[in-house]
Z-matrix of the N, CA and C atoms (Angstrom, degrees):
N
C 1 1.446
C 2 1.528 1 108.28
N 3 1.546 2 124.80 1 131.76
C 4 1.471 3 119.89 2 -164.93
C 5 1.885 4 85.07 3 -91.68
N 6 1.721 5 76.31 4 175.55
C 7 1.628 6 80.45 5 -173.16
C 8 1.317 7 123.26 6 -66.77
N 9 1.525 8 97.52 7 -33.27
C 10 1.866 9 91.80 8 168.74
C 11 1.688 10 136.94 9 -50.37
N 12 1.981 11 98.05 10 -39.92
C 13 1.276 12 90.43 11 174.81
C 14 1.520 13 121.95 12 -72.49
N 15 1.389 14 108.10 13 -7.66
C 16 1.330 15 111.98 14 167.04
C 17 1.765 16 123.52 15 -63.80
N 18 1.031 17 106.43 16 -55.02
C 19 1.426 18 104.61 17 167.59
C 20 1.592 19 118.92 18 -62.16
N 21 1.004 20 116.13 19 -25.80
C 22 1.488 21 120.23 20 163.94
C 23 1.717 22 129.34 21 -76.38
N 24 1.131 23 117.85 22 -19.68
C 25 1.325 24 157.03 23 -179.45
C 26 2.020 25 90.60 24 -70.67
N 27 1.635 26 94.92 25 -66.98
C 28 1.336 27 111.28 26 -172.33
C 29 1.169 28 117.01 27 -73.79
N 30 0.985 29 120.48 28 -31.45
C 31 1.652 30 123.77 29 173.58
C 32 1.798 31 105.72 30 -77.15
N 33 1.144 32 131.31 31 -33.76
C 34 1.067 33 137.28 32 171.81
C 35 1.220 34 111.32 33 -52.57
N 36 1.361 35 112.05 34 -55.01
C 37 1.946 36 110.64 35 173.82
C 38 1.343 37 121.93 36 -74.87
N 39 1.042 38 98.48 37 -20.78
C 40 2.145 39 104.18 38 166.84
C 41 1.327 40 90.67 39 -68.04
N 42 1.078 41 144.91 40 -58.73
C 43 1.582 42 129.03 41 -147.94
C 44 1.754 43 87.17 42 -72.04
N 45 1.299 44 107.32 43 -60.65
C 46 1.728 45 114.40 44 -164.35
C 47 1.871 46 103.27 45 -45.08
N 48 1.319 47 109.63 46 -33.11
C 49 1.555 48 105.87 47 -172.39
C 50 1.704 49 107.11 48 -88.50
N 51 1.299 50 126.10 49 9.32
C 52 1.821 51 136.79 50 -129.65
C 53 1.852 52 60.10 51 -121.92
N 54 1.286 53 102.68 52 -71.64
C 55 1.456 54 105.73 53 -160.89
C 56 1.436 55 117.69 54 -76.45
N 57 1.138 56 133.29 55 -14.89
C 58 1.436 57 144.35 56 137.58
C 59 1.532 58 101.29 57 -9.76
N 60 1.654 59 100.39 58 -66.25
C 61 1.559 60 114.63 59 -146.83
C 62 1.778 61 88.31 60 -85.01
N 63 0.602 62 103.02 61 -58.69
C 64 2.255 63 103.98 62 179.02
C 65 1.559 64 88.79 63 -28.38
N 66 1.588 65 120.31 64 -86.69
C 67 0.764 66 120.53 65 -165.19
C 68 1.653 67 141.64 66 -40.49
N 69 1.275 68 107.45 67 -10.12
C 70 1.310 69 140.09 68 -157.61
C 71 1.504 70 82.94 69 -102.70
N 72 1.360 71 96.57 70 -78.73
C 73 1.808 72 105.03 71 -163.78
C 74 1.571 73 110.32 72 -65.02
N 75 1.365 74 126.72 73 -24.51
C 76 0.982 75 112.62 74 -150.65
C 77 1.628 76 104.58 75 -144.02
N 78 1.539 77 93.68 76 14.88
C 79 2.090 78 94.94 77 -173.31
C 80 1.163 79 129.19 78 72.56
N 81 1.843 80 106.17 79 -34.86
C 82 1.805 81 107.79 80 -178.42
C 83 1.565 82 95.11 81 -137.92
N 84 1.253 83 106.85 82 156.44
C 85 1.260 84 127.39 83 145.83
C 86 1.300 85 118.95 84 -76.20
N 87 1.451 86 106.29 85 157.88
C 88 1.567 87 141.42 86 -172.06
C 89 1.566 88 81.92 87 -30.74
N 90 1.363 89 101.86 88 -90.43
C 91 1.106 90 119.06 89 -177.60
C 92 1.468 91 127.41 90 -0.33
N 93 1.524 92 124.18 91 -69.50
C 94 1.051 93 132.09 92 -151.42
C 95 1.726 94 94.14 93 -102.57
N 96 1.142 95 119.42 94 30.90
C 97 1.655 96 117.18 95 -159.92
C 98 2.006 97 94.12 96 -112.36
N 99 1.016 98 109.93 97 150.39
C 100 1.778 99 104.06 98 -144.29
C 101 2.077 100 77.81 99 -99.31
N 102 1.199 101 110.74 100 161.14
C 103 1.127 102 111.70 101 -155.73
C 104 1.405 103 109.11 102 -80.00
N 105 1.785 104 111.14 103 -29.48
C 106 1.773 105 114.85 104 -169.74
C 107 1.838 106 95.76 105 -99.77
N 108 1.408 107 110.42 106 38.52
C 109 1.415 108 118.81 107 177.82
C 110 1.891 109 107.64 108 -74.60
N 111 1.770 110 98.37 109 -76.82
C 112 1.242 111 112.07 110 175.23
C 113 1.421 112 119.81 111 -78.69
N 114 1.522 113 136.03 112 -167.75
C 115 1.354 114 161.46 113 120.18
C 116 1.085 115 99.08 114 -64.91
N 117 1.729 116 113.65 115 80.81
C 118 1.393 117 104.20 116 158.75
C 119 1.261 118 145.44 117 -64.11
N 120 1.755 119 106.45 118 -22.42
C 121 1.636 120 107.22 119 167.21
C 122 0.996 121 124.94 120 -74.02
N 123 2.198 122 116.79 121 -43.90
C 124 1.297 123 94.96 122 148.06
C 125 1.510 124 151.06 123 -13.23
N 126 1.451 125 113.39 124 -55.91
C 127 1.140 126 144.21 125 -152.20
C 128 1.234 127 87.42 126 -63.59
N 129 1.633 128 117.17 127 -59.64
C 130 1.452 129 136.41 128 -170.15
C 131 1.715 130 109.94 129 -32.27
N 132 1.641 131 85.30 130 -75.84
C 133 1.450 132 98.92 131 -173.35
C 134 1.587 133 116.92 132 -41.65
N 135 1.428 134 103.81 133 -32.42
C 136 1.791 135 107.54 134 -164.82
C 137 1.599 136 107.16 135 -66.51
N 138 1.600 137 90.91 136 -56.65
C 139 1.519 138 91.66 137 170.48
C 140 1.372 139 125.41 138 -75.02
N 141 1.231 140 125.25 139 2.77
C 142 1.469 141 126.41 140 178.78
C 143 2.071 142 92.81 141 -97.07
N 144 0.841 143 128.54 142 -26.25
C 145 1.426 144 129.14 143 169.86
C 146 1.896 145 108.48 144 -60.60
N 147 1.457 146 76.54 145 -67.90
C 148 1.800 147 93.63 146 -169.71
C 149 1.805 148 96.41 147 -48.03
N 150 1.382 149 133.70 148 -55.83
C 151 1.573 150 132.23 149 174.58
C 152 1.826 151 127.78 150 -57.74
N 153 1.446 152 88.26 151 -10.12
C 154 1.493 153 97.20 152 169.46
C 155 1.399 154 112.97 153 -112.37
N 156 1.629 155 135.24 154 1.01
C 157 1.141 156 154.27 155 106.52
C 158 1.630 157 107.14 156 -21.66
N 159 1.161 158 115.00 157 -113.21
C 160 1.900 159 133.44 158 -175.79
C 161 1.812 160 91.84 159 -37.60
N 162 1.295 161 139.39 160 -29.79
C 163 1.552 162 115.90 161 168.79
C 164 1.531 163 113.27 162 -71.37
N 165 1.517 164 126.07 163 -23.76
C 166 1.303 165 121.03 164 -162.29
C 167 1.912 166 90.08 165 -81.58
N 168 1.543 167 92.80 166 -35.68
C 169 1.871 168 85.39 167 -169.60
C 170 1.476 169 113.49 168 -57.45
N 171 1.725 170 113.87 169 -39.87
C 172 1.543 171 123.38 170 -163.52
C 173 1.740 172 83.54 171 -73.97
N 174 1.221 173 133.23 172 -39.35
C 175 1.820 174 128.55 173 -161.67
C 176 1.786 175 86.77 174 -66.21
N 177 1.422 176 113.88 175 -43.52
C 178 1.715 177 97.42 176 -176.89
C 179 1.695 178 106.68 177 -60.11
N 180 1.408 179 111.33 178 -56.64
C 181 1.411 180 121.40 179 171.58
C 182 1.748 181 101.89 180 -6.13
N 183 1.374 182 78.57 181 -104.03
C 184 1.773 183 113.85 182 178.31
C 185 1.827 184 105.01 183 -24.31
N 186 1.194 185 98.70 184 -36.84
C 187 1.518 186 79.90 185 178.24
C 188 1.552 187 129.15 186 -85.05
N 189 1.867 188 93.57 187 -42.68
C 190 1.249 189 92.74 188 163.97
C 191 1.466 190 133.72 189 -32.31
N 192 1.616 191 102.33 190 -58.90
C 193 1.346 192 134.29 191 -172.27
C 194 1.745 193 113.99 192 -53.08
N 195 1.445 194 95.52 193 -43.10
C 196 1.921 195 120.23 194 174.87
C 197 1.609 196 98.26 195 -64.18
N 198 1.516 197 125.33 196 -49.26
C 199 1.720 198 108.02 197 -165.15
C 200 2.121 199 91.69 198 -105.20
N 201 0.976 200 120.37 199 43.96
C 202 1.586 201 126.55 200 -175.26
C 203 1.460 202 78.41 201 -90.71
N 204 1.328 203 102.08 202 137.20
C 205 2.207 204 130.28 203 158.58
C 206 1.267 205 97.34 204 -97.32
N 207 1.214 206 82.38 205 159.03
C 208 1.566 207 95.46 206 173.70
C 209 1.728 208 119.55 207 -56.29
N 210 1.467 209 112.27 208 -41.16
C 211 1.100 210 133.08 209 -155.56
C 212 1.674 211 98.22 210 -84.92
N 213 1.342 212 106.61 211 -28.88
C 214 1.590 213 120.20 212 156.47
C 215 1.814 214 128.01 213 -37.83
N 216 1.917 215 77.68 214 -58.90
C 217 1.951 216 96.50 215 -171.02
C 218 1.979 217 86.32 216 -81.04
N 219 1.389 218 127.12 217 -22.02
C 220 1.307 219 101.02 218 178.57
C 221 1.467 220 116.28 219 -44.31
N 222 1.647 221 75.91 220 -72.64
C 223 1.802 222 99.57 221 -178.71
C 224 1.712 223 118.79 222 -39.03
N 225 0.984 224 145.92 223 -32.29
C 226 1.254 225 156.77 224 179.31
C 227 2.036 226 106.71 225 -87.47
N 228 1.157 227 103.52 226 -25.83
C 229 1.680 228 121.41 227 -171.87
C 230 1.780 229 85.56 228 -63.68
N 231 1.728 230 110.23 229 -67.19
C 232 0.938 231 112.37 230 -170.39
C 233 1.216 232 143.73 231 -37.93
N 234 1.664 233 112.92 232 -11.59
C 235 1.736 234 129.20 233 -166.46
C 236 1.592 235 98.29 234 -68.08
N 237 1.564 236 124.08 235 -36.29
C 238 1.297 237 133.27 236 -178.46
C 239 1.746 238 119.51 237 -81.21
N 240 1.264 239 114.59 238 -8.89
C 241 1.682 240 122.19 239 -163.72
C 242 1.358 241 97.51 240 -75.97
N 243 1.477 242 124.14 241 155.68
C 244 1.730 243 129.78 242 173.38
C 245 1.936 244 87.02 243 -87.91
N 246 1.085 245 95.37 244 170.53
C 247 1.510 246 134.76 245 -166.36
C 248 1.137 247 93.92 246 -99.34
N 249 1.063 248 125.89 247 150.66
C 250 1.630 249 127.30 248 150.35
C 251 1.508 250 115.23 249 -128.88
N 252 1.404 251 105.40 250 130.85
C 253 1.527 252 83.63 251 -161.75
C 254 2.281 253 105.68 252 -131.14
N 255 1.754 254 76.01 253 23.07
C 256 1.508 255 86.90 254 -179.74
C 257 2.030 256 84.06 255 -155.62
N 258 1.503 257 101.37 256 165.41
C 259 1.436 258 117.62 257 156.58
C 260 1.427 259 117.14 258 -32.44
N 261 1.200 260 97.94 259 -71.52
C 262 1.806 261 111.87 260 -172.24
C 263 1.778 262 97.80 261 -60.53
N 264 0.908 263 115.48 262 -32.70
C 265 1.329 264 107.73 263 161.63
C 266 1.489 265 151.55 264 -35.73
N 267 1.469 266 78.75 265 -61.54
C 268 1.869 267 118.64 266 -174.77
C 269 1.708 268 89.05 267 -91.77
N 270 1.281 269 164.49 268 -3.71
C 271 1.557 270 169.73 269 113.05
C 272 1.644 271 99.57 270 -28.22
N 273 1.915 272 107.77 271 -78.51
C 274 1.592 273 97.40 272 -172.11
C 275 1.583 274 113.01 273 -59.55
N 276 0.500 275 113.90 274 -22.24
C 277 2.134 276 127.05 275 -171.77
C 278 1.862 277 97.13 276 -63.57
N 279 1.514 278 86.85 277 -61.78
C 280 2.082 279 75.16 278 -174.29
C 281 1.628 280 85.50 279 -81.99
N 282 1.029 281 172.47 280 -21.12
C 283 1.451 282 152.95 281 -168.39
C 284 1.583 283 87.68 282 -72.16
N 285 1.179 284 128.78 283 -70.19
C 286 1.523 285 135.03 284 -159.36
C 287 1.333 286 107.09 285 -58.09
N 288 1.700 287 122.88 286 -20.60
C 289 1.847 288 130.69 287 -178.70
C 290 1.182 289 91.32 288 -97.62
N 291 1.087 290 145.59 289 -2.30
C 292 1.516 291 136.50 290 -168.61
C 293 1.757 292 113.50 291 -118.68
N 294 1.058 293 107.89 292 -31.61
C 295 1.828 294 138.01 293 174.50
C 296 1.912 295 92.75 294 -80.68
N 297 1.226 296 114.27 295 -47.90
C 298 1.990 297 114.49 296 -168.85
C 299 1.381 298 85.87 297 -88.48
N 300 1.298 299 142.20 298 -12.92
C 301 1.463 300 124.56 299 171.10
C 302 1.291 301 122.09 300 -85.72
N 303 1.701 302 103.77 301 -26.17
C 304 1.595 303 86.16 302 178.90
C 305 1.847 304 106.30 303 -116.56
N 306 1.444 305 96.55 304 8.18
C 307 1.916 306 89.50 305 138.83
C 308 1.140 307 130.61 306 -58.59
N 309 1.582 308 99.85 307 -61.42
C 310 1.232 309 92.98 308 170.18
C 311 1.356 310 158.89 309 -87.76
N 312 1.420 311 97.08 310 8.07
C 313 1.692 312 125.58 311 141.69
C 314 1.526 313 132.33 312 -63.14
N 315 1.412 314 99.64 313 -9.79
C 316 1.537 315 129.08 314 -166.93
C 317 1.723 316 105.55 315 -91.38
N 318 1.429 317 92.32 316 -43.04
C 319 1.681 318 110.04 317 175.92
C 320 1.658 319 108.39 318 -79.75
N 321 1.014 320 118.89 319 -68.48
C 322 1.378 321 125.25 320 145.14
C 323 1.965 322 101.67 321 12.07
N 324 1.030 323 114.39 322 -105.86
C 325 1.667 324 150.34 323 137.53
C 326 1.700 325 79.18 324 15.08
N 327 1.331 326 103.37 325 -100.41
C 328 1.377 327 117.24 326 -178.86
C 329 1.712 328 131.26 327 -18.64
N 330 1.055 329 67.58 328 -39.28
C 331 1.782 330 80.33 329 -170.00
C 332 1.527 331 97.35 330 -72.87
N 333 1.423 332 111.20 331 -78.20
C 334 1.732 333 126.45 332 169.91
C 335 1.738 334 105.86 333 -29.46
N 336 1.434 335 119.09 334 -24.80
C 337 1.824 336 110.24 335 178.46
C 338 0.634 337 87.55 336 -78.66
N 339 1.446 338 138.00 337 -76.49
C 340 1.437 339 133.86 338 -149.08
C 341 1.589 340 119.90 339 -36.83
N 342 1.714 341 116.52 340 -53.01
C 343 0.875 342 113.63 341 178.19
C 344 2.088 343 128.61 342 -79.88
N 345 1.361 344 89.39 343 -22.37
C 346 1.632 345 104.63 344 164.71
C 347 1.400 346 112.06 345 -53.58
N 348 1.839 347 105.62 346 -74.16
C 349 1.547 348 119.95 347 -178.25
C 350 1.349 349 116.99 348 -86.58
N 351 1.380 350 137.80 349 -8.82
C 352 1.082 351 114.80 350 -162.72
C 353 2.274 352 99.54 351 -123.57
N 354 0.671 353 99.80 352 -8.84
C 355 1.534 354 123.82 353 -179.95
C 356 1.722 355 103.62 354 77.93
N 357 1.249 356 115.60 355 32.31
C 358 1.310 357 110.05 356 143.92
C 359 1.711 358 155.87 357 -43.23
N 360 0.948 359 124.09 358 91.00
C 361 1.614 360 111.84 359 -172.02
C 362 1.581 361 111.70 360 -26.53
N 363 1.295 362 124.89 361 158.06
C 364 1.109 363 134.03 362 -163.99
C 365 1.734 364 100.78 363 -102.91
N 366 1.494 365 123.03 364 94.49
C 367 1.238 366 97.58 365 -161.70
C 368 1.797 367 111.09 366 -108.59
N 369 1.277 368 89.45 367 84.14
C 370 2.040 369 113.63 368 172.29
C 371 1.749 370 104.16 369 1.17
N 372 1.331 371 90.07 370 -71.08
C 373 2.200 372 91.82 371 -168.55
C 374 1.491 373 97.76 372 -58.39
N 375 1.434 374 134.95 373 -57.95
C 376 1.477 375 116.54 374 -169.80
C 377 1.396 376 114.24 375 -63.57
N 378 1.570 377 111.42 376 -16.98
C 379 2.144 378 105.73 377 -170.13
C 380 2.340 379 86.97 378 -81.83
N 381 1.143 380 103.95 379 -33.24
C 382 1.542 381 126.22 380 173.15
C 383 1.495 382 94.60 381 -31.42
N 384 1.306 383 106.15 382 -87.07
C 385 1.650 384 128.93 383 -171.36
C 386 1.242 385 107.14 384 -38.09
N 387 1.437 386 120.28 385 -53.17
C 388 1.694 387 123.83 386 -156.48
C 389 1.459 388 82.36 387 -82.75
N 390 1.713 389 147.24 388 -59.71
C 391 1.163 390 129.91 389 175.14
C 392 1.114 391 133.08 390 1.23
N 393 1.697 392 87.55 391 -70.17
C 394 1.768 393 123.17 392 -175.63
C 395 1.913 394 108.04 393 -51.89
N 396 1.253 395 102.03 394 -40.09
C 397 1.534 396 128.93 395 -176.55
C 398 1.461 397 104.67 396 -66.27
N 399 1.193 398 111.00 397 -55.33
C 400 1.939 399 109.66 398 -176.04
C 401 1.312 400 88.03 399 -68.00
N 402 1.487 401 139.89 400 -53.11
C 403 2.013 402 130.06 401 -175.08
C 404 0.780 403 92.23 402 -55.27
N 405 1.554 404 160.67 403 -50.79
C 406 1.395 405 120.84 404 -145.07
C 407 1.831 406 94.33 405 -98.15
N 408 1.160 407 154.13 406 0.32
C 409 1.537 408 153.55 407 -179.39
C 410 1.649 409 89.83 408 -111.12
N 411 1.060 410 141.02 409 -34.48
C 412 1.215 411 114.80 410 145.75
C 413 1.758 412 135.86 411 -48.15
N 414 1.452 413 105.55 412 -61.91
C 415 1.271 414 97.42 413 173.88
C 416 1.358 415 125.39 414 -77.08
N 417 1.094 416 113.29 415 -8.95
C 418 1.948 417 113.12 416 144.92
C 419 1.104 418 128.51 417 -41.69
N 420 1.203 419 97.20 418 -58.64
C 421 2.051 420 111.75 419 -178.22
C 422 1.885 421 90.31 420 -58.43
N 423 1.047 422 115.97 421 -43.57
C 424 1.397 423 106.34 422 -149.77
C 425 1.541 424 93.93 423 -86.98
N 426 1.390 425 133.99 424 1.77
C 427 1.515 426 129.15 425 172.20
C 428 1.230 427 86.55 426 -107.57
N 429 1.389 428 138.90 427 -12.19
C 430 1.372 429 98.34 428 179.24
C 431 1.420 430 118.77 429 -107.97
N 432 1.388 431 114.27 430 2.59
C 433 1.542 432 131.67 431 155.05
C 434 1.702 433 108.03 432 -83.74
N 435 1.461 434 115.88 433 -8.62
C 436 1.474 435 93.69 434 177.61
C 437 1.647 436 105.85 435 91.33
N 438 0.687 437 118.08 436 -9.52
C 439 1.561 438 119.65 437 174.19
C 440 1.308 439 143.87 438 -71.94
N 441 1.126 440 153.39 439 30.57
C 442 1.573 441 177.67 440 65.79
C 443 2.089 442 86.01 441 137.11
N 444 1.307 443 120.37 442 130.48
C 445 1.588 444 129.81 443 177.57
C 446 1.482 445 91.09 444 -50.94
N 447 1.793 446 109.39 445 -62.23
C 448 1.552 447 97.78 446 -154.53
C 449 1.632 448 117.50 447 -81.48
N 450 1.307 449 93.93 448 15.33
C 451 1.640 450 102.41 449 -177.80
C 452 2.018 451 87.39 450 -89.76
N 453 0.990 452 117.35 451 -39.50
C 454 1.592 453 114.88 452 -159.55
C 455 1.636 454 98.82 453 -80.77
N 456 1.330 455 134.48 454 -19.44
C 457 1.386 456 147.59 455 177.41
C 458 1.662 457 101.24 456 -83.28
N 459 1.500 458 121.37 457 -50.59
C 460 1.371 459 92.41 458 170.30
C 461 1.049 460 158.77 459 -71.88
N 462 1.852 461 96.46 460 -21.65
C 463 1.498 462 151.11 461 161.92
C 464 2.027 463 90.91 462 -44.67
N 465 1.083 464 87.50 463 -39.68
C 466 2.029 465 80.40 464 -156.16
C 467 1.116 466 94.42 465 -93.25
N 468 1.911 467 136.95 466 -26.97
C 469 0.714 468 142.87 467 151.87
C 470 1.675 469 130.81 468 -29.33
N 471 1.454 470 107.16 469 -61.71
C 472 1.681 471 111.95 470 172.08
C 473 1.241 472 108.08 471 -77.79
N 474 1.196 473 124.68 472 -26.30
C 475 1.354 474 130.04 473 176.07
C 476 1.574 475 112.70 474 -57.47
N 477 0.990 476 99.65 475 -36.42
C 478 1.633 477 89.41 476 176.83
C 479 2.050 478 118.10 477 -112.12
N 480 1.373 479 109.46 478 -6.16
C 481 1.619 480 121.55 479 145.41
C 482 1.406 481 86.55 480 -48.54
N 483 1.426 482 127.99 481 -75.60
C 484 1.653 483 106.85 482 -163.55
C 485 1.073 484 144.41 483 -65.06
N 486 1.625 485 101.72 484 -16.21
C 487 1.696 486 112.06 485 166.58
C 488 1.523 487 132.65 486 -78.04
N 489 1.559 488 75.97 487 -40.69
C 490 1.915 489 89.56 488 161.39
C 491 1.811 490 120.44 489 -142.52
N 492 1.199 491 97.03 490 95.06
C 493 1.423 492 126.65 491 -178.34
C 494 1.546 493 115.26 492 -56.12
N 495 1.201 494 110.66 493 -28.41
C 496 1.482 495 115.05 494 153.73
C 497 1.490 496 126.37 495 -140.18
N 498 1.332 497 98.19 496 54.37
C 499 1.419 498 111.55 497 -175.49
C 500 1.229 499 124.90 498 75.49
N 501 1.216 500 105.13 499 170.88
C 502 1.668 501 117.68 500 -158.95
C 503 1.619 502 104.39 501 -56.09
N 504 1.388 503 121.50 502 157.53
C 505 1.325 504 111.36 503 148.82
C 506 1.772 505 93.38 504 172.82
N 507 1.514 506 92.70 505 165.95
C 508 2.018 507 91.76 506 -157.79
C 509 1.700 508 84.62 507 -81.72
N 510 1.034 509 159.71 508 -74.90
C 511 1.513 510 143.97 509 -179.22
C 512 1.549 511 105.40 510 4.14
N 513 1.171 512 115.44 511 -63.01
C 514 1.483 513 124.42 512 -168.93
C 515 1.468 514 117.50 513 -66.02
N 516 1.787 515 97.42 514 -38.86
C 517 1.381 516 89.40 515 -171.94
C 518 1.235 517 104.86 516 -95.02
N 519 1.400 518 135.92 517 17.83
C 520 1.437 519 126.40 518 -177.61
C 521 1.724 520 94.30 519 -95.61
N 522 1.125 521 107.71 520 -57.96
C 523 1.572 522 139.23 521 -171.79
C 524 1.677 523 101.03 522 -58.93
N 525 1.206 524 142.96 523 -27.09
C 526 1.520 525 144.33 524 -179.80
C 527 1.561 526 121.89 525 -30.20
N 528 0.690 527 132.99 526 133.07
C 529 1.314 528 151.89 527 -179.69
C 530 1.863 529 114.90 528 -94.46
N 531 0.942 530 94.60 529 -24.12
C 532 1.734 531 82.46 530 173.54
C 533 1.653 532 106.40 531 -130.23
C-alpha cells in the first residue's frame, strides 16, 4: 500500500469512527442531519477554535516528543513495567522483557519478509510501531538491570568506533578481533 493510500485508508476510518460517535450521541450522522437543523457557521467557528486549541496541544506534543532522550522515553517507558516485589519476581519480569523483545523483533522480521519475499509493500508506520515495541522491552531490561538507555547507546556506540574505525565493511568484519 503506497503512502498515500495510507493516509486515505486513515482518513476514511476517522470519518467512519466521527460518525460512530454522532450516531451514538446523537442518533444521526452528519450526514443525514437536515440542513436548517444547526447554525452551521456557528458550528464552523466552534470547531475551527476547538482545532486550533488540540493543534497547539499536539505542537507541545511534537515538541516534547522531538527534544525526548532516550533516558527521557526510559523514564516514561516505565509507567507500563511489572513491579517486582520479590526475587521470583524480578526473574519473571526480565524473562517476560526479554521473550516481548524478541517478539517483537520477530514482527519486526515479519514485516521486512513480507515485503522482501512475499511482494508486499513496505509499510514504514507498522515496521515504525514494532521499532517503537523492541525500545520499549529494551529499555525495560535496561531499568530492570539498572542500566541508563543512553548509557547502553554509547556503550554500543564506541563499541563499534572500535570495530570499524572507518566504517563498516566485510574485511573488518570477517578479520575482527573482538
Amino acid at each position: 500500500m503506497s503512502y498515500k493510500q495510507e493516509i486515505i485508508r486513515t482518513i476514511e476510518k476517522l470519518i467512519d469512527a466521527q460518525n460512530e460517535k454522532g450516531l451514538k450521541k446523537y442518533g444521526h450522522t452528519l450526514e443525514d442531519c437536515d440542513p436548517g437543523e444547526y447554525n452551521w457557521g456557528q458550528m464552523i467557528i466552534e470547531e475551527l477554535i476547538d482545532a486550533l486549541q488540540y493543534q497547539q496541544k499536539e505542537i507541545h506534543r511534537l515538541q516534547f516528543a522531538a527534544d525526548m532522550t532516550l533516558n527521557q522515553f526510559q523514564e516514561l517507558s516505565k509507567r507500563t513495567q511489572p513491579v517486582a516485589k520479590t526475587t521470583d519476581d524480578f526473574k519473571k519480569n526480565l524473562s517476560n522483557y526479554a521473550m516481548g523483545l524478541a517478539g517483537e523483533a520477530g514482527e519486526v522480521i515479519d514485516a521486512l519478509k513480507k515485503t522482501i519475499y512475499h511482494g508486499h509493500e513496505l509499510d514504514r508506520m507498522e515496521v515504525m510501531k514494532e521499532l517503537g515495541d523492541v525500545l520499549h522491552y529494551v529499555s525495560g531490561l535496561a531499568t530492570m538491570l539498572d542500566i541508563e538507555l543512553e548509557n547502553v547507546a554509547r556503550a554500543n556506540i564506541v563499541k563499534l568506533q572500535k570495530r570499524y574505525p572507518n566504517g563498516f565493511s566485510k574485511e573488518n568484519s570477517i578479520n575482527r578481533t573482538e
